[in-house]
C-alpha positions in Angstrom: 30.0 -44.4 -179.1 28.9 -40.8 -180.9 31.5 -38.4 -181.1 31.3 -34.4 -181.2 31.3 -32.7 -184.4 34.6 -31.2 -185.4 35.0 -28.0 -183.3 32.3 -28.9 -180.4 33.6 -27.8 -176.8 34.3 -31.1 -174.4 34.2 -29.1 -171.5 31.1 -29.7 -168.6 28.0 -26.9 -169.3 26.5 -25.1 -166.6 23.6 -27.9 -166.4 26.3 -30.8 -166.0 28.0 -28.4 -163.3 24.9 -28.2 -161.5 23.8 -31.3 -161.9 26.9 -33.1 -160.1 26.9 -30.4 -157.1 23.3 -29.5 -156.5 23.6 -32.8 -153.6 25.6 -31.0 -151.9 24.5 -27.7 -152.7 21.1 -28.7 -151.2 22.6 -31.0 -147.7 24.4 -27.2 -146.9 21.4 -25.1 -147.4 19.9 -27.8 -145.5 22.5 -27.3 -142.4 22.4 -23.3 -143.0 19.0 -23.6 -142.5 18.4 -25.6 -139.8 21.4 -24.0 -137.5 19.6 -20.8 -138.0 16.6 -22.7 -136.8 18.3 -24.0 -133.9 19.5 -20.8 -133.2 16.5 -19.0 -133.1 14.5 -21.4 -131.0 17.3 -21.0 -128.7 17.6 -17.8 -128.1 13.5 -17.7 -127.9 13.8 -20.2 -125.0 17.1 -18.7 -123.2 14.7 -15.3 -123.1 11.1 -16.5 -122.6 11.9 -19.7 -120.1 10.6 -18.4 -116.2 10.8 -15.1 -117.4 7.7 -13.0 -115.7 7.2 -10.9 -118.8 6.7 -13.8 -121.1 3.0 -15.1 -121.8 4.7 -18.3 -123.5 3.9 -21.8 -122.5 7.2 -22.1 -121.0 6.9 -18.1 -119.7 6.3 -17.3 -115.8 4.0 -13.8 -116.8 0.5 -15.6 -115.0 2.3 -16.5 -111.6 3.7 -12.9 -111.7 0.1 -11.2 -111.9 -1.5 -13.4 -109.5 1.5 -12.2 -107.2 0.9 -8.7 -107.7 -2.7 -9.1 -107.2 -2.1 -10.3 -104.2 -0.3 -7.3 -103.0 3.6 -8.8 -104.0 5.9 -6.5 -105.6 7.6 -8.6 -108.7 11.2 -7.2 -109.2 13.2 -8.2 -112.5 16.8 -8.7 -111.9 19.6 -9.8 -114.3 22.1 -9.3 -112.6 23.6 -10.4 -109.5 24.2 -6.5 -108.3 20.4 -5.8 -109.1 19.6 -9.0 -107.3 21.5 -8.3 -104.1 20.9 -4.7 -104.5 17.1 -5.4 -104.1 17.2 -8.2 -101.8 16.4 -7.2 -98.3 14.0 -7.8 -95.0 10.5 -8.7 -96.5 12.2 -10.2 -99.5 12.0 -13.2 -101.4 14.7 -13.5 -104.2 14.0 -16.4 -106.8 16.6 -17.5 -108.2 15.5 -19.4 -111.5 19.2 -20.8 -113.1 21.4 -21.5 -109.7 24.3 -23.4 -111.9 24.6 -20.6 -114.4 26.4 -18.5 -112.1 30.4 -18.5 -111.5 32.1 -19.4 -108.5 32.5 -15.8 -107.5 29.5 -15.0 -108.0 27.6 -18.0 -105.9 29.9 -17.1 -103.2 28.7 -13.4 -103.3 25.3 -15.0 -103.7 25.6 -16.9 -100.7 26.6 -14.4 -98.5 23.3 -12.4 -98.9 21.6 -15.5 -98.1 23.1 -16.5 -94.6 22.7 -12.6 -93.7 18.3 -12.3 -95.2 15.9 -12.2 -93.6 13.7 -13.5 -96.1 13.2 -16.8 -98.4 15.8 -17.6 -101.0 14.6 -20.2 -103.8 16.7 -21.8 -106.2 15.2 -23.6 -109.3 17.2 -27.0 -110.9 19.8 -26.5 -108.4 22.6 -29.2 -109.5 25.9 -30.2 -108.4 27.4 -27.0 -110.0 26.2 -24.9 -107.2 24.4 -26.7 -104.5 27.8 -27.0 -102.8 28.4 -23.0 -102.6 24.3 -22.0 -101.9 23.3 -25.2 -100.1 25.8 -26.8 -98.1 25.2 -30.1 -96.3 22.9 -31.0 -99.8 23.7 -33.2 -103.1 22.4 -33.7 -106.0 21.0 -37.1 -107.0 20.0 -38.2 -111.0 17.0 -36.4 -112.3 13.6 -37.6 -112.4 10.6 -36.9 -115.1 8.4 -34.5 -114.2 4.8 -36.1 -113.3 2.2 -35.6 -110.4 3.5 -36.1 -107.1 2.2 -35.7 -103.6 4.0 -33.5 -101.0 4.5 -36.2 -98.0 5.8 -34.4 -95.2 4.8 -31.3 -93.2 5.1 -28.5 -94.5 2.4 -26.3 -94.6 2.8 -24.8 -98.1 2.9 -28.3 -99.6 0.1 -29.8 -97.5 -2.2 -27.0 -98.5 -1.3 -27.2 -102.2 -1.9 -31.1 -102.3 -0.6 -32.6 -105.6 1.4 -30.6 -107.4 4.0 -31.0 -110.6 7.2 -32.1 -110.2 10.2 -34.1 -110.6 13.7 -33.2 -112.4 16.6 -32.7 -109.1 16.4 -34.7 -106.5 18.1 -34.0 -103.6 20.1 -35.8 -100.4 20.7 -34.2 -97.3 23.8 -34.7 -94.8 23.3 -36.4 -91.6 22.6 -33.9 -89.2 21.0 -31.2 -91.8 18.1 -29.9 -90.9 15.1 -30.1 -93.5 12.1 -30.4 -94.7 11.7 -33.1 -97.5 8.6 -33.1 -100.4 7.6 -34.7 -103.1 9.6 -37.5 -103.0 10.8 -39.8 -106.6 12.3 -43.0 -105.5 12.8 -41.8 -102.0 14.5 -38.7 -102.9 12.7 -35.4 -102.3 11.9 -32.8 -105.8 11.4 -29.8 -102.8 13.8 -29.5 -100.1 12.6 -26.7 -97.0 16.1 -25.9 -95.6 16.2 -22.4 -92.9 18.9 -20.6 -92.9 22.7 -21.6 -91.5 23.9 -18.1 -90.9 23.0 -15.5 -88.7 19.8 -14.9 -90.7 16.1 -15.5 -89.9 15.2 -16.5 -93.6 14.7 -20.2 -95.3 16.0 -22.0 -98.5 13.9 -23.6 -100.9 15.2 -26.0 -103.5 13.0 -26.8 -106.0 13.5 -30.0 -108.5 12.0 -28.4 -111.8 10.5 -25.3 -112.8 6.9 -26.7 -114.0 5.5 -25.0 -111.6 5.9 -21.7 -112.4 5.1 -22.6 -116.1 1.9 -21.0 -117.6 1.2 -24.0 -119.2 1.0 -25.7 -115.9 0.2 -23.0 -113.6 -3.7 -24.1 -113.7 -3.5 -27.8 -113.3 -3.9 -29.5 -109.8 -1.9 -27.8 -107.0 0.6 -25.7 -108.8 -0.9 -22.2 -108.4 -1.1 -22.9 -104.5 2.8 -23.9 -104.0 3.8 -21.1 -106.4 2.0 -18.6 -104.8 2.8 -19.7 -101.1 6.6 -20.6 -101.6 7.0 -17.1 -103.7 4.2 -14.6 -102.2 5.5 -15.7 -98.5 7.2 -11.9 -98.4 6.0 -8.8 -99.6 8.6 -8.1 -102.3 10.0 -10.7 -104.5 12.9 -10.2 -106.6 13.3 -12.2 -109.7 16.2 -13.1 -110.9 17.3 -14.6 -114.4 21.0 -14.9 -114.6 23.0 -14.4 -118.1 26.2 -15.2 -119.3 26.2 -11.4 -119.7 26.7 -10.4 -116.7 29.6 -8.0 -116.1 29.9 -10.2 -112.5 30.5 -13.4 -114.0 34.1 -12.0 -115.4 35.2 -11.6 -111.8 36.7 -15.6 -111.8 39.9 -15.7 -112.8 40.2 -17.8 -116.2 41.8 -21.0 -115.9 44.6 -22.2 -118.4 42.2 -24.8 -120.4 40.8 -22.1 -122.8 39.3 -25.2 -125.0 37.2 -26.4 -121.8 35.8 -22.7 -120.7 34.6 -22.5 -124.1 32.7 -25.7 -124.5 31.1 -25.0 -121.4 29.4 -22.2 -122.9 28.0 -24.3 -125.8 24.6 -25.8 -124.8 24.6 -29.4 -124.8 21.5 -29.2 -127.7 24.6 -27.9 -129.9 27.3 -30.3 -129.4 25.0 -33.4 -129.6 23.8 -31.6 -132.8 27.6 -31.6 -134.0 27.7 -34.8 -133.5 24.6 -35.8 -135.5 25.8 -34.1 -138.3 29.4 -35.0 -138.4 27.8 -39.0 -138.4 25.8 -37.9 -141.0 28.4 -36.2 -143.1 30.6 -39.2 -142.6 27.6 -41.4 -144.0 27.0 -39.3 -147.2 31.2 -40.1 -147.3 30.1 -43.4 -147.4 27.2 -43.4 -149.7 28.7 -41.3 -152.4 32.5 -42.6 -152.0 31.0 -47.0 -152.5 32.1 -48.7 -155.0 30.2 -49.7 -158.1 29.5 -53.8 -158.4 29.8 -55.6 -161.4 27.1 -54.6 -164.4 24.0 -56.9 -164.1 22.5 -57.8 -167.4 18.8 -57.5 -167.6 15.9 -57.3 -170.3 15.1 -53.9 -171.3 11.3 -53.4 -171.2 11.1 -51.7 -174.4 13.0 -52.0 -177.6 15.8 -49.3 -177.9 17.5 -48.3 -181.8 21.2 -49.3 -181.2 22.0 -45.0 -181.9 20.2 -44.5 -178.4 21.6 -46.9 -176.7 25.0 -46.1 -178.1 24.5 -42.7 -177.3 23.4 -42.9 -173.5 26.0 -45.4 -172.7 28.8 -42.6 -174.4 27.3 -40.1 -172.3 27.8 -42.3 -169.2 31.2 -43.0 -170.1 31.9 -38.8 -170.5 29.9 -38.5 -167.0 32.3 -40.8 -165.4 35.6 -39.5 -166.9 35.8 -43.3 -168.3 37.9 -42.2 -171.7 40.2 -45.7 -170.9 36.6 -47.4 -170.8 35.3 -46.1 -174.0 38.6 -46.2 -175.6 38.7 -50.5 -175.1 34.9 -50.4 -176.5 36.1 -48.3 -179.9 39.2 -50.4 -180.2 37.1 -54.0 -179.3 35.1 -53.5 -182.0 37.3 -52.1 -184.5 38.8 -55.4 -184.3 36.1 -57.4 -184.6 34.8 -55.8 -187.9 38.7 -55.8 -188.6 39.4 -59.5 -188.6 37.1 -61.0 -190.8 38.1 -58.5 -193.5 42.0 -59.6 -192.9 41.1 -63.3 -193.0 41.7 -63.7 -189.1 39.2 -66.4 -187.0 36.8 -64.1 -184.9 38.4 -65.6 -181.5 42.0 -64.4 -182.7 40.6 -60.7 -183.3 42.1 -59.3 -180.1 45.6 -61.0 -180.3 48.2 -58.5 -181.4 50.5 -61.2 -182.8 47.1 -62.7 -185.4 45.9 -59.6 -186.3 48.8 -57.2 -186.7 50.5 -59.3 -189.2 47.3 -59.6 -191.2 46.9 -55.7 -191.0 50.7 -55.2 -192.2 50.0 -57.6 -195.3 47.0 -55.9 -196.1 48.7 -52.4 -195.4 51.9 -52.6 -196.2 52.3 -49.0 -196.8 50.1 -47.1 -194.4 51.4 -44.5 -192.2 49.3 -44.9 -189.1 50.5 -47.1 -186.2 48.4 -50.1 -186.3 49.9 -51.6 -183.0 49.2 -48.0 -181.2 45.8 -47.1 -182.7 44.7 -51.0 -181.8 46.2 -51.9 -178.8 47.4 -48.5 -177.1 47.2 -46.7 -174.1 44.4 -44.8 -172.9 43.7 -41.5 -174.2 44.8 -38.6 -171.8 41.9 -36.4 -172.5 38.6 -36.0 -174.2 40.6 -34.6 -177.6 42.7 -37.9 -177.6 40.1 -39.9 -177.7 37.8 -38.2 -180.7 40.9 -38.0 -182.6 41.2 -42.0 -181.7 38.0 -42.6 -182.8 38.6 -40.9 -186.1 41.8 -42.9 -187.1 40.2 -45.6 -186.4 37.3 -45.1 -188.3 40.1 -44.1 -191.3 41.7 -47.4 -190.7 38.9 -49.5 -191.1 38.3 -47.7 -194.5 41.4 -48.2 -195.6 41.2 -51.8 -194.9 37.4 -52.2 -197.3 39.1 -50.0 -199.8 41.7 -51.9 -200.5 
């Protein structure tokens, strides 16, 4: 094993430094990188998705002309006072997020809708509000969205033909009055329900949003149920509910603080979390395994012994293995050792052969042949080059005298 020059600094350089942490250096940027990501694609979609402003694929801006050219008046609501504010005879409000809304606010939302006198549609409605807006309905398991033909009566759906659809399905009560289209496995994607209260207006629940999509607004019958189910009134009020909304602090919070909150996450997040907690647990295991036993193999070229001596010394230093080098320095210190002291080769590394030899040989020396032999392993990286040097002074000793 080479050894440092009197004076050389043992401790790591910047290169070894960055060499052992640039892994995980690089999987953090990695995660830094790709939350931000995440995040941004996020917050594109929570603003773009059905909005009638947005020409994205996923944007509602085409259905929203075609409306106005045909005489509709397109009002943007975010909030449920703008919605309700807006909402009156003549009006259709579109409601495009039905289970974002709190408790206190579908009941308020409700309300409006027994008392219109126009159409009241509500996109993805789920079990988180269809028993508030549409009593006497359930929500079944979603469906892909594919082409589906209406199948029933009503007009709007017999005069668009085949349109896109799928994602809630929906069961009705016995004794509910409806109109049921597009049916998945028996269950209808568009449910036509009129009004319970005292109003004159109707309830449409539709499955998925595809529809109103730009990306889909051209293909087969889309553009016809859009326009019919939305442009039925003279004023349509669309409404994208938000998390911001002063309104939606009217519930009173309940004690589970830890619940409320991960409600708010999306479930693209905590799924994400999850991915990369399994993956930082499999890095654990990767990086934490334990090395097998050394396999001996034929080296494909020939090496001088000072290479090889060298690289495996700098292994050793790599791996803090001071106890590992220290056995090789003192292994082969005895072997040159015992043939000088008149000792068989295969009785080189027994203290009780050798040790006696040595103290024949040496009967005066003032190192500890027992120690510098057969000791413990060095404490630090100083230990062991000052090792390495009495034994070196040792074996000298030995030739010389």
């Amino acid at each position: 094993m080479s050894r440092p020059a009197a004076g050389t600094s043992t401790a790591p350089t910047a290169r070894q430094v960055w060499t052992r942490v640039r892994g995980a250096v690089l999987v953090l940027a990695l995660v830094l990188i790709g939350g931000l990501a995440l995040a941004t694609v996020r917050a594109s979609d929570a603003h773009d998705a059905l909005d009638p402003r947005s020409a994205d694929p996923h944007g509602s801006l085409a259905v929203a002309e075609l409306l106005k050219a045909r005489g509709v008046t397109v009002t943007l609501a975010t909030t449920l006072d703008e919605a309700t504010a807006a909402a009156d005879t003549g009006t259709t409000l579109l409601v495009t997020t039905p289970d974002l809304l709190t408790d206190t606010q579908q009941s308020t939302l409700h309300t409006v809708m027994e008392n219109a006198a126009g159409r009241t549609v509500l996109i993805g409605a789920g079990r988180a509000s269809l028993s508030t807006l549409a009593p006497g309905v359930t929500s079944a398991p979603s469906t892909p969205v594919r082409e589906r033909t209406p199948a029933c009566t009503l007009p709007a759906a017999t005069r668009a033909g085949s349109v896109d659809l799928g994602g809630e399905r929906y069961e009705t009560s016995p004794g509910t009055t409806a109109s049921a289209c597009y049916r998945a496995d028996g269950r209808p994607t568009l449910l036509h329900l009129p009004t319970a209260g005292t109003g004159t207006g109707d309830t449409v629940l539709l499955g998925s949003p595809d529809i109103l999509y730009n990306s889909r607004l051209d293909q087969r019958g889309n553009a016809s149920l859009a326009l019919q189910l939305l442009g039925s009134q003279p004023h349509l009020v669309w409404y994208l509910p938000s998390l911001s909304d002063a309104s939606a602090t009217a519930d009173t919070p309940s004690d589970d603080t830890t619940g409320n909150f991960l409600s708010l996450i999306p479930s693209g997040w905590l799924w994400g979390a999850l991915q990369l907690a399994l993956a930082a647990l499999l890095a654990a295991l990767w990086r934490g395994r334990r090395l097998g036993p050394l396999v001996t193999e034929r080296l494909p070229v020939a090496l001088r012994a000072s290479e090889a001596t060298e690289g495996r010394a700098r292994l050793y230093r790599k791996a803090n293995a001071r106890d590992r080098a220290a056995t090789v320095l003192r292994t082969a210190t005895r072997s040159r050792l015992a043939p000088l002291l008149g000792v068989p080769v295969q009785d080189a590394h027994s203290p009780d052969r050798l040790l006696p030899a040595l103290s024949a040989r040496l009967p005066e020396t003032t190192a500890d042949p027992r120690n510098l032999l057969f000791g413990p392993a060095p404490a630090d990286d100083a230990t062991l080059i000052r090792l390495a040097d009495q034994l070196d002074a040792l074996e000298r000793e030995v030739r010389t005298s």
